[in-house]
C-alpha positions, 0 to 999 in steps of 0.5 A: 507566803513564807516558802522556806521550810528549811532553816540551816542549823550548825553541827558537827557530822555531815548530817548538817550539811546534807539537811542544808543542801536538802532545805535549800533544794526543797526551798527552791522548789517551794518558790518555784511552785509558788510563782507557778501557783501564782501564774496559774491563779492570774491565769484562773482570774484571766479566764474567768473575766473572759467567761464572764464576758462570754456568757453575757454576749451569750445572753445578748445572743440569746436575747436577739434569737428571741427578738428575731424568732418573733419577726420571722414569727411576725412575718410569716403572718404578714405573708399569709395576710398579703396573700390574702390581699393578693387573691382579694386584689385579683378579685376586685381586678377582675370584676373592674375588667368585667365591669368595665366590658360590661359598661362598654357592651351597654354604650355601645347598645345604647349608641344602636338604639340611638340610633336606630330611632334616628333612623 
């Protein structure tokens, strides 16, 4: 990128002289915002791969947000059913207790009968 915009020319008057002094400022300044345009685009170039990055770790966030919402989806089903297992357990325990008194009450009536009849 060409940033002289000012070419020195010869003449007579001061008016040369102030025309150069003049170009040669403005081409200054003309390279001077040059290497800034030049920073800013790099810097531009810089911050648009760390935005690139940033939104696909965004979509893997995302990604995983969806995969543990249906575990913790998932988990509250299981909950739910291994309370259920739980009451059923306690029911099934409850009975074998009872069963298991009932058994001993009928051994031990049948031990009086036998031996009553000894008897």
């Amino acid at each position: 990128m060409n940033v002289k915009t000012y070419i020195g020319q010869g003449g007579i008057s001061h008016l040369p002289q102030t025309l150069r002094e003049f170009g040669e400022r403005q081409n200054k300044l003309n390279a001077e915002l040059r290497r800034e345009n030049e920073s800013l685009t790099h810097q531009i170039e810089v911050l648009a791969g760390h935005l690139g990055e940033a939104l696909d770790r965004i979509k893997a966030l995302e990604a995983e947000i969806e995969r543990i919402t249906a575990l913790e989806s998932e988990q509250e089903t299981n909950i739910k059913r291994f309370h259920r297992c739980a009451v059923d357990l306690d029911k099934v325990e409850r009975e074998v207790e009872r069963l298991k008194l009932t058994a001993k009450l009928n051994t031990n009536a049948i031990d009086r009968l036998a031996k009553d009849e000894k008897a």
